[in-house]
Biopython code that builds the backbone (N, CA, C, O; Angstrom):
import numpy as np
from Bio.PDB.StructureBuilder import StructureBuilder

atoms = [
    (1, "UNK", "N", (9.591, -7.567, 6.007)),
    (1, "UNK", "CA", (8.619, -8.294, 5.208)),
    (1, "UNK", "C", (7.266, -7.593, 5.309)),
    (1, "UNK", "O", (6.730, -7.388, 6.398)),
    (2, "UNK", "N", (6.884, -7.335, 4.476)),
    (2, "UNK", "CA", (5.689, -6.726, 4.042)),
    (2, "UNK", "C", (4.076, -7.594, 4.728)),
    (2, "UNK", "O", (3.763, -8.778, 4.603)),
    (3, "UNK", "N", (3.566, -6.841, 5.207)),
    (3, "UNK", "CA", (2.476, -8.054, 5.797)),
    (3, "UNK", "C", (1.175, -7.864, 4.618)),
    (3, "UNK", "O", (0.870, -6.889, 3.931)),
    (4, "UNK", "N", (0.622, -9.132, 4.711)),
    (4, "UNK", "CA", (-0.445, -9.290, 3.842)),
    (4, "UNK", "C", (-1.659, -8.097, 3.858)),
    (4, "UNK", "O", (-1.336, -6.997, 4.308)),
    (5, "UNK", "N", (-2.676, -8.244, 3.504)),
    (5, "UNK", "CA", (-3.697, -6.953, 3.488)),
    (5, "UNK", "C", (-4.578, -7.642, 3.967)),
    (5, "UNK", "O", (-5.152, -7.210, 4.967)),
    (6, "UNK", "N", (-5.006, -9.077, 3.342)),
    (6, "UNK", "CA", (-5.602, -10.075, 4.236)),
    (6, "UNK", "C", (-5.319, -10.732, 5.612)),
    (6, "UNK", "O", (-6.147, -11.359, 6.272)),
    (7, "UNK", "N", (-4.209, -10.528, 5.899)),
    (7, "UNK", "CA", (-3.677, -11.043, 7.316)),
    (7, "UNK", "C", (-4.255, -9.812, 8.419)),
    (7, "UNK", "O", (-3.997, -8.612, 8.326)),
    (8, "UNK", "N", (-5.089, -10.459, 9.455)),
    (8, "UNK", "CA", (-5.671, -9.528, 10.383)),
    (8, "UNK", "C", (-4.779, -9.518, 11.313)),
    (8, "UNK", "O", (-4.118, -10.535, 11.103)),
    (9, "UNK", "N", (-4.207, -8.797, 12.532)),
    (9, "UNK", "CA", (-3.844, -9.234, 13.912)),
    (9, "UNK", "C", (-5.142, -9.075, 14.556)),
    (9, "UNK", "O", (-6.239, -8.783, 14.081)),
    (10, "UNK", "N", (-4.717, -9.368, 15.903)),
    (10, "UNK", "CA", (-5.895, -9.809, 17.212)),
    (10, "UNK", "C", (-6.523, -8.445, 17.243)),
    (10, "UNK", "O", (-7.605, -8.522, 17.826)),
    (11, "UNK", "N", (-6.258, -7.238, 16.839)),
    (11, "UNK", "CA", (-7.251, -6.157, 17.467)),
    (11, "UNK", "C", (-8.352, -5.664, 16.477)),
    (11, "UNK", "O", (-9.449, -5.193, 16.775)),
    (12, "UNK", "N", (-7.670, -5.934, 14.866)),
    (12, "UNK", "CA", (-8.659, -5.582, 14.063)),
    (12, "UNK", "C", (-9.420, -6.691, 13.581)),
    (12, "UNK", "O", (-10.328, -6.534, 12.765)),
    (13, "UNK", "N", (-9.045, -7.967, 14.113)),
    (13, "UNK", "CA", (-10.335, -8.945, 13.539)),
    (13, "UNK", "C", (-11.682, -8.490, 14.781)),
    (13, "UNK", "O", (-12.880, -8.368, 14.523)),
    (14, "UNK", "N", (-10.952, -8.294, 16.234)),
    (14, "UNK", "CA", (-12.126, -7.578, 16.945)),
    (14, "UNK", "C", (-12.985, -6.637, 16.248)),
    (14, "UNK", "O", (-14.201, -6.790, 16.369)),
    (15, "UNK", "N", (-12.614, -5.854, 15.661)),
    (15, "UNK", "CA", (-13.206, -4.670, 15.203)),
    (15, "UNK", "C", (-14.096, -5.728, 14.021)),
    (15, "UNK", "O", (-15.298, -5.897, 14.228)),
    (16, "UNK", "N", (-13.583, -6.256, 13.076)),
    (16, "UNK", "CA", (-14.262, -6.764, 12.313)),
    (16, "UNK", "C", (-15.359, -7.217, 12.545)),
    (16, "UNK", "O", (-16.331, -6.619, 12.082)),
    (17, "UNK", "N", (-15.573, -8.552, 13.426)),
    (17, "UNK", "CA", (-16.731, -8.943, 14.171)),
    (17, "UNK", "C", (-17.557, -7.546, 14.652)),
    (17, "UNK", "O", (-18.562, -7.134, 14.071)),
    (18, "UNK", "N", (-17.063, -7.031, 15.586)),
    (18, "UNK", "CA", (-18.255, -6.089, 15.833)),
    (18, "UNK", "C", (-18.941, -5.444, 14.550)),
    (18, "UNK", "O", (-20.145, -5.264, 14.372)),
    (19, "UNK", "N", (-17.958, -5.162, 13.759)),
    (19, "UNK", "CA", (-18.382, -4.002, 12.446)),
    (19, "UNK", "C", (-19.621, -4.770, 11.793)),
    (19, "UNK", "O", (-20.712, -4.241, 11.582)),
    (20, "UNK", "N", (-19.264, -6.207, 11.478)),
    (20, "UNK", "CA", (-19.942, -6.999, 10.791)),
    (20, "UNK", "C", (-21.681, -7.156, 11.820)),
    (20, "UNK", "O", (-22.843, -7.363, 11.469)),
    (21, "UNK", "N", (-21.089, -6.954, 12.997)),
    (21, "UNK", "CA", (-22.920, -7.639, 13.276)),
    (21, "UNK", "C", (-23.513, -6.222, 13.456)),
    (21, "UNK", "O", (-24.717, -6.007, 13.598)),
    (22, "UNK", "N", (-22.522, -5.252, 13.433)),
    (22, "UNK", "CA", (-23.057, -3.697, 13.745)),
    (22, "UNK", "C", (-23.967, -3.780, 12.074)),
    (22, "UNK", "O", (-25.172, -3.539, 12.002)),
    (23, "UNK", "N", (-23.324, -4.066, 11.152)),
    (23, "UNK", "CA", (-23.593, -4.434, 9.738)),
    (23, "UNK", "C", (-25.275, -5.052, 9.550)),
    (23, "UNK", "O", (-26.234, -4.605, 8.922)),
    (24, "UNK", "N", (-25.156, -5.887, 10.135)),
    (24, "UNK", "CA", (-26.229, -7.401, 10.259)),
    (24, "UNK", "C", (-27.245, -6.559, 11.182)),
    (24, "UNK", "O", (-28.384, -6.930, 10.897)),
    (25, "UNK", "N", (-27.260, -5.864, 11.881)),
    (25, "UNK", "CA", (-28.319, -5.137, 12.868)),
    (25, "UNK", "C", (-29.045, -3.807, 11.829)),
    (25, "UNK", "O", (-30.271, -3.750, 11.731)),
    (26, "UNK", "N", (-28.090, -2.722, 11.051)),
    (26, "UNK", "CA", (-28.686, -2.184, 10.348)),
    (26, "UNK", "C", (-29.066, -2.415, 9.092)),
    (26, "UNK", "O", (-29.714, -1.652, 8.376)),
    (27, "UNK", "N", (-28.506, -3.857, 8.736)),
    (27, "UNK", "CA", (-29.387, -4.103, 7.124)),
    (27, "UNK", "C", (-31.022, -4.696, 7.703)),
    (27, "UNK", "O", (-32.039, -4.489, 7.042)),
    (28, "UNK", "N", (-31.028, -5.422, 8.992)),
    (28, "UNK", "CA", (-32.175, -5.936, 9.094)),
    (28, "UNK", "C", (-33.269, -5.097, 9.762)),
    (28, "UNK", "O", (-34.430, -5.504, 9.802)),
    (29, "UNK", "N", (-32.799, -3.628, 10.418)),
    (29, "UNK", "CA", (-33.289, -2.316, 10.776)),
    (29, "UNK", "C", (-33.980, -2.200, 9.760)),
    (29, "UNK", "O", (-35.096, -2.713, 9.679)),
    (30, "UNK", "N", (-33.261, -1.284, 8.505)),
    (30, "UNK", "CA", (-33.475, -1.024, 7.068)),
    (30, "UNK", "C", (-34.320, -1.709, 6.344)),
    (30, "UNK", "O", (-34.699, -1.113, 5.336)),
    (31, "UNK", "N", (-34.954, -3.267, 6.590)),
    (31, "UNK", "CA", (-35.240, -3.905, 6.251)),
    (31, "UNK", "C", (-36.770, -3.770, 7.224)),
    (31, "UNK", "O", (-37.778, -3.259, 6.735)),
    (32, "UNK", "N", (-36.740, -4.170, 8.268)),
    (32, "UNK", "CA", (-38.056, -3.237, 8.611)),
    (32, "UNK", "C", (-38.313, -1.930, 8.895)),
    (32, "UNK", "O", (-39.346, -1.643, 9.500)),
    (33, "UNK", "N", (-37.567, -1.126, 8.568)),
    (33, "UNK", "CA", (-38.317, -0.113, 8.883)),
    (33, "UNK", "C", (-38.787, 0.358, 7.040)),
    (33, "UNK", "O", (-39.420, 1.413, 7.073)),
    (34, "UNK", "N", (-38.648, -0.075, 5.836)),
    (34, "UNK", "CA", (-39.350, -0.185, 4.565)),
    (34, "UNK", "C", (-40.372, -0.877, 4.620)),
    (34, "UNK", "O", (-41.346, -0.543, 3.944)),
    (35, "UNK", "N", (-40.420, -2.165, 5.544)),
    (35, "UNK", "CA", (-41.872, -2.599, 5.914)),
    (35, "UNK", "C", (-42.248, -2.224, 5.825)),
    (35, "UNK", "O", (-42.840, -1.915, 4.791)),
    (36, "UNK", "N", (-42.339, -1.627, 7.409)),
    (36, "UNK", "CA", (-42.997, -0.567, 8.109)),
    (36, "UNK", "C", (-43.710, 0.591, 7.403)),
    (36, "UNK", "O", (-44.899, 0.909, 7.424)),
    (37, "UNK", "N", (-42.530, 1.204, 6.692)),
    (37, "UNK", "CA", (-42.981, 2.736, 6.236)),
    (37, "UNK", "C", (-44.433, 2.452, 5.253)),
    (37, "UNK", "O", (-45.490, 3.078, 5.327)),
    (38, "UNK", "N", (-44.050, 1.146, 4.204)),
    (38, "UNK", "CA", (-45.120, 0.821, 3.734)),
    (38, "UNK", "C", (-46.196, -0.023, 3.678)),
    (38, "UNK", "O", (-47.045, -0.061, 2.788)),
    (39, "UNK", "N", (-46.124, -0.724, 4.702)),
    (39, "UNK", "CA", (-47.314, -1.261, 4.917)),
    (39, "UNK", "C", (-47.588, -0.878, 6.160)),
    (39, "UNK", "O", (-48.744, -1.300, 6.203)),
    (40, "UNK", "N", (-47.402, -0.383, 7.239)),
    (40, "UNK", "CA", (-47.816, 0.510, 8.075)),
    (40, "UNK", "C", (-48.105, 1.894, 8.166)),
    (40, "UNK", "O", (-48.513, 2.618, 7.258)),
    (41, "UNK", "N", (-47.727, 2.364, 9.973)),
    (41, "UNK", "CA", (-47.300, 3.830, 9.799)),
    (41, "UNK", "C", (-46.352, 4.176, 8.929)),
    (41, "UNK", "O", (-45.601, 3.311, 8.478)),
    (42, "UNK", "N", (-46.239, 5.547, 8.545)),
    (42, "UNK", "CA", (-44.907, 6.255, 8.086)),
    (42, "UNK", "C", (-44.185, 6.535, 8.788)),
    (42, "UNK", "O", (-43.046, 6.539, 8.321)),
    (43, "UNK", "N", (-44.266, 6.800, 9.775)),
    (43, "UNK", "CA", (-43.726, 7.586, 11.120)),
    (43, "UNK", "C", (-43.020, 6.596, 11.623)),
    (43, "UNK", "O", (-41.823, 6.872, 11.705)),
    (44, "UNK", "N", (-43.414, 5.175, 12.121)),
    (44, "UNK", "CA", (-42.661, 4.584, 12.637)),
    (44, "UNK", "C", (-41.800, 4.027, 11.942)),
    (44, "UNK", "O", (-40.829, 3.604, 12.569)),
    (45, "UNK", "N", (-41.812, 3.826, 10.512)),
    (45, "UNK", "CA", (-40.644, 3.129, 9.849)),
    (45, "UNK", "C", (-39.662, 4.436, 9.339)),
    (45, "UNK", "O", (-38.534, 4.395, 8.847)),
    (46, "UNK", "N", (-40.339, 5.346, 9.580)),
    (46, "UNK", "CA", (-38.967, 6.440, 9.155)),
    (46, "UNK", "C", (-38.230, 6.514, 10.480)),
    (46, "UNK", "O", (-37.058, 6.872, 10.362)),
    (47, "UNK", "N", (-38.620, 6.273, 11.640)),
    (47, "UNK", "CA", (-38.041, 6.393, 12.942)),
    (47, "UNK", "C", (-37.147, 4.959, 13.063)),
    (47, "UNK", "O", (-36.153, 4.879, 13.786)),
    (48, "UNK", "N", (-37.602, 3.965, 12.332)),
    (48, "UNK", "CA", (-37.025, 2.813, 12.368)),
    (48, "UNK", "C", (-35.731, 2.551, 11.337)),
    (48, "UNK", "O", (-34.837, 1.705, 11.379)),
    (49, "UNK", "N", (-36.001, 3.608, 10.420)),
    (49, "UNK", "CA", (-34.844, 3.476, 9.456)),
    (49, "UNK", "C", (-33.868, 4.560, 9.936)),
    (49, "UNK", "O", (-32.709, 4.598, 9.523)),
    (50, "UNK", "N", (-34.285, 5.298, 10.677)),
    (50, "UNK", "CA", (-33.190, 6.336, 11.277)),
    (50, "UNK", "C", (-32.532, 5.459, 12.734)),
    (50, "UNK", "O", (-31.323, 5.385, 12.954)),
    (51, "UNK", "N", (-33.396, 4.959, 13.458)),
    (51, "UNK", "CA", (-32.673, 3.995, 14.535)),
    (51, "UNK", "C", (-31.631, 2.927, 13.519)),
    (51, "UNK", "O", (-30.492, 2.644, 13.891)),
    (52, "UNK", "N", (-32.122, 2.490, 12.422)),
    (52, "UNK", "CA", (-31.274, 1.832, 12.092)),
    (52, "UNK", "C", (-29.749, 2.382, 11.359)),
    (52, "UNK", "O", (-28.702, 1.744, 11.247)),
    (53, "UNK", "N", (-30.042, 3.732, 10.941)),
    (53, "UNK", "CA", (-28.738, 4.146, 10.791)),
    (53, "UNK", "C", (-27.883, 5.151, 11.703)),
    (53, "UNK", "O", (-27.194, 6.055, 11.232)),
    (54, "UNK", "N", (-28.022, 4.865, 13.116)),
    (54, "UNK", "CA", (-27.367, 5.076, 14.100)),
    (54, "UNK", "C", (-26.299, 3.710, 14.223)),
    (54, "UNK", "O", (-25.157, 3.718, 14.684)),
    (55, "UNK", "N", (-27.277, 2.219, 13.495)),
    (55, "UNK", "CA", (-26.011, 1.388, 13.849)),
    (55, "UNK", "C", (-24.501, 1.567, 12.288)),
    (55, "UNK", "O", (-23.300, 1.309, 12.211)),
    (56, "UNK", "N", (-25.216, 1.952, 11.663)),
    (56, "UNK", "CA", (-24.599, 2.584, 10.175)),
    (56, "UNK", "C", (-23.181, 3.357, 10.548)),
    (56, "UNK", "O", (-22.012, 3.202, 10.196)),
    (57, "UNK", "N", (-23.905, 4.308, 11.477)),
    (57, "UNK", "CA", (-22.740, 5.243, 11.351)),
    (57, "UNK", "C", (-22.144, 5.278, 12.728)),
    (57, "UNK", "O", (-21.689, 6.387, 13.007)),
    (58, "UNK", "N", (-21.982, 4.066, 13.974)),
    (58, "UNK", "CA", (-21.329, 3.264, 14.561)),
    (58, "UNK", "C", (-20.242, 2.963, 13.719)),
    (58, "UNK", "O", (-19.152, 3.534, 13.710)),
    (59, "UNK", "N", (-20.678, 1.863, 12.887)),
    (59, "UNK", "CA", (-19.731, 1.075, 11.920)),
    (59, "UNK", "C", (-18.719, 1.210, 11.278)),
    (59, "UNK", "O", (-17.725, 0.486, 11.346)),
    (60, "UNK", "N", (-18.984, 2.824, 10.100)),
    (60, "UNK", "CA", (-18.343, 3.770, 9.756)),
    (60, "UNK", "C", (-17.246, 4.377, 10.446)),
    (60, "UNK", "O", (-16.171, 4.525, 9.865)),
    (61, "UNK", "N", (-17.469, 4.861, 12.017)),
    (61, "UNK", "CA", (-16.698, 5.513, 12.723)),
    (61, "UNK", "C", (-15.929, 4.600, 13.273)),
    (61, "UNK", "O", (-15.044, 5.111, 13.958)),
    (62, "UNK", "N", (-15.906, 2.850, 13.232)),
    (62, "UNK", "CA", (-15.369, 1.837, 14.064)),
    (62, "UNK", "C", (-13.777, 2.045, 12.652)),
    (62, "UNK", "O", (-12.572, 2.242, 12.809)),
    (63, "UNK", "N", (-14.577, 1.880, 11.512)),
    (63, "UNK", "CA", (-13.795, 1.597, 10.573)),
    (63, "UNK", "C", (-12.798, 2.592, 9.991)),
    (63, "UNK", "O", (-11.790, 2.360, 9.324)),
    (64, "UNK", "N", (-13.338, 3.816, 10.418)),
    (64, "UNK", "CA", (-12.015, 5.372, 10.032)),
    (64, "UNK", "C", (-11.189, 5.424, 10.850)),
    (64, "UNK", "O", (-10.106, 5.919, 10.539)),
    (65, "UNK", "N", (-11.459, 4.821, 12.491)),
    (65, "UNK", "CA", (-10.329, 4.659, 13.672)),
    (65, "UNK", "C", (-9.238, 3.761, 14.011)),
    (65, "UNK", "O", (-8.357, 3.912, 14.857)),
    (66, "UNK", "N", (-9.467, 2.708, 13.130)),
    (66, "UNK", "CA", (-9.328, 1.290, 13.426)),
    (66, "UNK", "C", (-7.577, 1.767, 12.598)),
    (66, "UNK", "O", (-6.706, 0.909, 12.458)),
]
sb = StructureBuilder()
sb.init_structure("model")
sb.init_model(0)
sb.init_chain("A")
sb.init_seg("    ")
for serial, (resi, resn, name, xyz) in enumerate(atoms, 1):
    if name == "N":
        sb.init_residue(resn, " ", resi, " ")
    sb.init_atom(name, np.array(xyz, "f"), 0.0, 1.0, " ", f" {name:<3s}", serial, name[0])
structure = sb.get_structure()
């Protein structure tokens, strides 16, 4: 029997959760560090949008292994 595409087992709904708040950490990164870039320094929101896509490409690499 063919298993669903929607049916998770126990190891990849783990992955899911993490992926998802790994998700939720760099949209709200991304989100200040455009603040930042413009209504502040430049420097620190380009440093802030690059910290934030370290959690990006976490996520990515959770999801090509999985």
């Amino acid at each position: 029997m063919a298993k669903n595409n929607l049916q998770l087992s126990g190891n990849q709904d783990k992955f899911l959760k993490i992926r998802n708040v790994l998700n939720i950490i760099f949209m709200a990164g991304a989100i200040m560090g455009i603040l930042l870039y413009f209504y502040t320094d430049r420097t620190v929101g380009t440093i802030t949008i690059l910290a934030a896509m370290v959690f990006k490409m976490i996520e990515s690499i959770l999801r090509f292994f999985h």
